[in-house]
C-alpha positions in Angstrom: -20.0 -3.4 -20.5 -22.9 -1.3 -19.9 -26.1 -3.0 -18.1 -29.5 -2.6 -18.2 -30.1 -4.9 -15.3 -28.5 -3.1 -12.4 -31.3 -3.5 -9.8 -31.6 -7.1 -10.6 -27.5 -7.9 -10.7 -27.1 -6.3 -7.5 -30.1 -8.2 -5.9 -28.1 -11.5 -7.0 -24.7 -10.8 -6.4 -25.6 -9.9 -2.4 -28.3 -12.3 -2.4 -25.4 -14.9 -3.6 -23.3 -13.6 -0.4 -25.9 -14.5 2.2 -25.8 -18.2 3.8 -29.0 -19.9 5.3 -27.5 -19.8 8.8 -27.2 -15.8 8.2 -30.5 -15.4 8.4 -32.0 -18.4 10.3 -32.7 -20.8 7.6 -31.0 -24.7 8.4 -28.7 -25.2 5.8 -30.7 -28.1 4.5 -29.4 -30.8 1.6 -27.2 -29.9 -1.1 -27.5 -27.1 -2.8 -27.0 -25.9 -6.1 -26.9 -21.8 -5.6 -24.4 -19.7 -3.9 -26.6 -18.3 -0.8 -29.8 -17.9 -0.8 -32.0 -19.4 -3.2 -34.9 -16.9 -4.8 -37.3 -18.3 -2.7 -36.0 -18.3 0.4 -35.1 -14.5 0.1 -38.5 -13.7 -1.2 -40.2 -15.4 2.1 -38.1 -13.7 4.5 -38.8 -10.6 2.8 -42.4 -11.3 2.4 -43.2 -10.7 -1.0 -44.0 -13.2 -4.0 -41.3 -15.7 -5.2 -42.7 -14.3 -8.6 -42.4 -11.1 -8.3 -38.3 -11.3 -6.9 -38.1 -13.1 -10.1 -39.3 -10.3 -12.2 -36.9 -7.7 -10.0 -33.8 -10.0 -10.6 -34.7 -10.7 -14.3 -35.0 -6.5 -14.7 -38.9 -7.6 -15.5 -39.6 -5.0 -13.3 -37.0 -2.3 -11.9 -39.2 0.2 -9.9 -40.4 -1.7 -6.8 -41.6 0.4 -3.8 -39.7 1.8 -0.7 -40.9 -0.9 1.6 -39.9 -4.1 -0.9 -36.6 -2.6 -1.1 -36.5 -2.5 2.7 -36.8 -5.4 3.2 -34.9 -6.8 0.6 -32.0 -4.8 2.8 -33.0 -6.2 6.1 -33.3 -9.7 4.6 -29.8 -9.5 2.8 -27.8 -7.8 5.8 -27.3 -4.3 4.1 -25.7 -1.3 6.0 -26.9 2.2 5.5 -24.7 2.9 2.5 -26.0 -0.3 0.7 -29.6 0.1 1.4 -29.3 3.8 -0.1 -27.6 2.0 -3.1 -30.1 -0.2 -3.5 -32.8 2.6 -3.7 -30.8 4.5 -5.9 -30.7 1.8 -8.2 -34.8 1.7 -8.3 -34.8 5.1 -9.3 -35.7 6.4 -13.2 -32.2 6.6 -15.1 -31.7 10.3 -14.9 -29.3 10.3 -18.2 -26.6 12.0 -15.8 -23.0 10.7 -16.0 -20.1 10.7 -13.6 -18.7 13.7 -14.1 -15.7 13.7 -17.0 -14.2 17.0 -17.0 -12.3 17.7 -13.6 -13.5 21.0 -12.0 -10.3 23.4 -11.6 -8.5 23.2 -8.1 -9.1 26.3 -6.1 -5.5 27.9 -6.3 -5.7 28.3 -2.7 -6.0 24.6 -2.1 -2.8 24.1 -4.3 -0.8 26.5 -2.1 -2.2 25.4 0.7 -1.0 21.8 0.5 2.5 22.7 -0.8 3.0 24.8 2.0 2.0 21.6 4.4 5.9 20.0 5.3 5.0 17.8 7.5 1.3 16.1 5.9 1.0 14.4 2.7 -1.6 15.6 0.5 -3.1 15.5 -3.1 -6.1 16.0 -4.4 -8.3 13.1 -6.7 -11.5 12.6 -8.9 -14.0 10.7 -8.7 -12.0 7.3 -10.3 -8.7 7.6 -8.5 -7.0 9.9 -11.2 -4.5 12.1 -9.0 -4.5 15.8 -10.2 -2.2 17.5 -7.6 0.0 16.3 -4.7 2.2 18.0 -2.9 6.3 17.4 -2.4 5.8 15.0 0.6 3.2 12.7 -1.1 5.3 12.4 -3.9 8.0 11.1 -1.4 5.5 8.8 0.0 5.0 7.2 -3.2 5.3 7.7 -6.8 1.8 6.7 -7.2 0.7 9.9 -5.3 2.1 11.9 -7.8 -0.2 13.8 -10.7 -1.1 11.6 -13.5 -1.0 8.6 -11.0 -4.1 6.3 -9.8 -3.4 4.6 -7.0 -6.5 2.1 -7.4 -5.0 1.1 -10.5 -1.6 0.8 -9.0 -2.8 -1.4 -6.4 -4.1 -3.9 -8.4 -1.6 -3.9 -11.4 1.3 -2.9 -9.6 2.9 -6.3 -7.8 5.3 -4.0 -5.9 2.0 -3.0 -3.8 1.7 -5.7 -2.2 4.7 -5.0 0.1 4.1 -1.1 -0.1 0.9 -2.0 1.4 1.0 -3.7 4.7 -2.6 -4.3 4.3 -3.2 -5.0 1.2 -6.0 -7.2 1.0 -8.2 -5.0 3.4 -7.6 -2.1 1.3 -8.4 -3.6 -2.2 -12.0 -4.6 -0.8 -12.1 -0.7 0.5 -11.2 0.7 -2.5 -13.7 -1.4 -4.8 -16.3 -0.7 -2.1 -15.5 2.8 -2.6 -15.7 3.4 -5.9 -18.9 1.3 -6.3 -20.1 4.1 -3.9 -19.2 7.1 -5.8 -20.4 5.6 -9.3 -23.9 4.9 -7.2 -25.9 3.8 -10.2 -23.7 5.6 -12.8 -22.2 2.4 -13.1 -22.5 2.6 -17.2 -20.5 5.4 -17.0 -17.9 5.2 -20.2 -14.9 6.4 -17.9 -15.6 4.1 -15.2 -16.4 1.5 -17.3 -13.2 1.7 -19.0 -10.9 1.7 -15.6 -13.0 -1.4 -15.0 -12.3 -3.1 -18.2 -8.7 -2.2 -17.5 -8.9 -3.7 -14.2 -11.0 -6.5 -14.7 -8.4 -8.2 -17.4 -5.7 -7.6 -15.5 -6.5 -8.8 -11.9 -8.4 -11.7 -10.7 -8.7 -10.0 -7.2 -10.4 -7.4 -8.7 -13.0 -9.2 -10.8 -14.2 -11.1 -7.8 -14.4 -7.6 -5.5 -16.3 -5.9 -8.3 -18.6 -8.6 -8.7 -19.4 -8.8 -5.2 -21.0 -5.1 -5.7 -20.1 -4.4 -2.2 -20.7 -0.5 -1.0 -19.0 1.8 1.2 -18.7 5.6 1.2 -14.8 7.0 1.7 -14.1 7.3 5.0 -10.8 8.5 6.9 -8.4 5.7 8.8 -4.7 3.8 9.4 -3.2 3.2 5.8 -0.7 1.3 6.8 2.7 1.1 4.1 6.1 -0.2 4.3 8.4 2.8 2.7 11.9 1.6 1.5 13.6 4.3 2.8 12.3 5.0 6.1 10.4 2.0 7.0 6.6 1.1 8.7 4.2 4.3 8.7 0.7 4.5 10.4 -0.2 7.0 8.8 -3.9 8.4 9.9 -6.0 9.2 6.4 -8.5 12.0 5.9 -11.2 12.4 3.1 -12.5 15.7 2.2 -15.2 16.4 -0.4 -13.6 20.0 -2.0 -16.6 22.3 -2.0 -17.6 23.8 -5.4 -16.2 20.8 -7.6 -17.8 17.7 -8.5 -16.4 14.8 -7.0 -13.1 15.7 -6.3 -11.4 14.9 -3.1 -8.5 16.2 -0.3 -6.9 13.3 0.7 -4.4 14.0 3.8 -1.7 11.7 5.9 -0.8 12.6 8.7 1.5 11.5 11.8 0.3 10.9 15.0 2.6 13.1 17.2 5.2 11.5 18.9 5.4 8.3 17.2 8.0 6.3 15.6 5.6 6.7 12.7 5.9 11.1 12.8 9.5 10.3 13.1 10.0 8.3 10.0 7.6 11.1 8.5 10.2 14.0 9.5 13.0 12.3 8.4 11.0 11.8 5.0 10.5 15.4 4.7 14.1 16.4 5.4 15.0 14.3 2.5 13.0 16.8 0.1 14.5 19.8 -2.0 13.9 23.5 -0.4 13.6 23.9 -4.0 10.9 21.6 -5.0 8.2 23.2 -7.2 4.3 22.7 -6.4 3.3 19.3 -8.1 0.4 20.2 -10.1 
C-alpha cells in the first residue's frame, strides 16, 4: 500500500530499534514504546519534541540538512541510511522504478555463456532474473530466467537448506532492495512483490518493517548443493552501464579449494550442447 508518510515511518521504525543504553540514556521504569520515546530522540538530536512530532506525523516532510543529521547520528545510521533518510526529505520527483527492462548488451549475453567455470546472470532492479548462463542454472533453478531468487527465498522452504545462511541473507536481501527502491517505495511493481511477500512470510514482514538499508555489495554466499555438496562461493555485483538498474551478478571459486572443486565437477556435469539461457 502506497504511503504518504515515508519520512515520518522511517523515523519511527529506526527510532523504534534504538535502546536507551544505545545512546546513553538509563533505561529508566517501564516503558510503553519500543526504543526511544519521541522525546528522548528529539533531546539528543536537539530540536523541539514538537517539531519530531510534526516530522513523524508527515506534518512536515522537508526538514533541513542539519535536522536530518542528527537525526542519523542520534539513531546510529551508516552512510547508506543517512543518504536514505535525505532522500526521503526530498520533493516527490513523480519518477518510478524503472518497469521496462533495458535490453542486455548481446555482448554481455555471450560473454557469460562463454564463462565455464563462473556462474552468472543478469537481474533488475526487484530480483526478476533475465539471463543466466548454463552454470547458474546448475547452481540452482532459481538462477534461471523467469526466476527471483528474493522471492524464492522467502516462499520457497527448500531454501532454507540451500542456504547455509539463510537468516543473514534474508536481512541482506530486504536491506537491499529497500536500497534500490530509495524512496520509490510506492512504486506499483515493488509494491506488488511486497504484497506478495508480505502475506506469505512472517520473516519478511518484520525485515521490511524494520526499513533497514544497505546498497549491494559482493561477498561468501554460502549454499548446500545436493549434488556436489558445501560451496563458498565469492559474489560479485556489477551495475551494467547504459541500462537502468540492472545488475551482473558473478560466483566464482576461490582457486584451489574444495569449493572450485565441487564447482568443476558441477560444470562437467553440463551439456557441450547447452544453448545460452536467455
Amino acid at each position: 500500500m502506497a504511503s504518504a508518510n515515508r519520512l515520518g515511518e522511517y523515523l519511527r521504525a529506526r527510532r523504534e530499534l534504538v535502546q536507551p543504553a544505545d545512546v546513553g540514556l538509563p533505561p529508566g521504569g517501564r516503558r510503553r514504546v519500543h526504543g526511544l520515546r519521541r522525546e528522548e530522540l528529539a533531546l539528543l538530536a536537539g530540536i523541539s519534541s514538537d517539531y519530531y512530532m510534526r516530522l513523524e506525523q508527515g506534518r512536515d516532510q522537508h526538514p533541513s540538512a542539519q535536522v536530518l543529521d542528527s537525526l542519523a547520528r542520534v539513531l546510529g545510521l551508516p552512510a547508506d541510511a543517512t543518504a536514505h533518510l535525505h532522500q526521503l526529505a526530498q520533493p516527490a520527483s513523480g519518477q518510478g522504478m524503472a518497469r521496462k527492462a533495458d535490453e542486455i548488451p548481446a555482448s554481455l549475453l555471450q560473454l557469460i555463456n562463454s564463462w565455464t567455470t563462473e556462474a552468472a546472470y543478469v537481474q533488475d532492479r526487484l530480483w526478476n532474473i533475465l539471463a543466466s548462463n548454463a552454470l547458474a542454472v546448475a547452481l540452482s533453478p532459481v538462477y534461471a530466467p523467469g526466476s527471483n531468487p528474493l522471492r524464492a527465498v522467502f516462499l520457497d522452504p527448500d531454501q532454507r537448506e540451500f542456504r547455509r545462511e539463510w537468516e543473514q541473507l534474508t536481512a541482506d536481501g530486504v536491506a537491499g532492495l529497500r536500497s534500490l527502491a530509495g524512496p520509490n517505495v510506492d512504486d506499483p511493481d515493488l509494491l506488488e512483490l511486497v504484497d506478495e511477500l508480505s502475506a506469505g512470510s512472517e520473516r519478511f514482514r518484520e525485515l521490511w518493517n524494520r526499513h533497514d538499508i544497505a546498497t549491494r555489495r559482493g561477498g561468501i554466499n554460502r549454499l548446500n548443493h545436493p549434488d556436489v555438496g558445501p560451496l563458498d562461493l565469492n559474489a560479485e555485483k556489477l551495475d551494467i552501464t547504459g541500462t537502468e538498474g540492472l545488475t551482473l551478478v558473478i560466483f566464482h571459486a576461490t582457486p584451489n579449494t574444495p569449493t572450485a572443486q565441487a564447482l568443476a565437477a558441477l560444470a562437467t556435469r553440463i551439456s557441450p550442447l547447452a544453448a545460452p539461457v536467455e
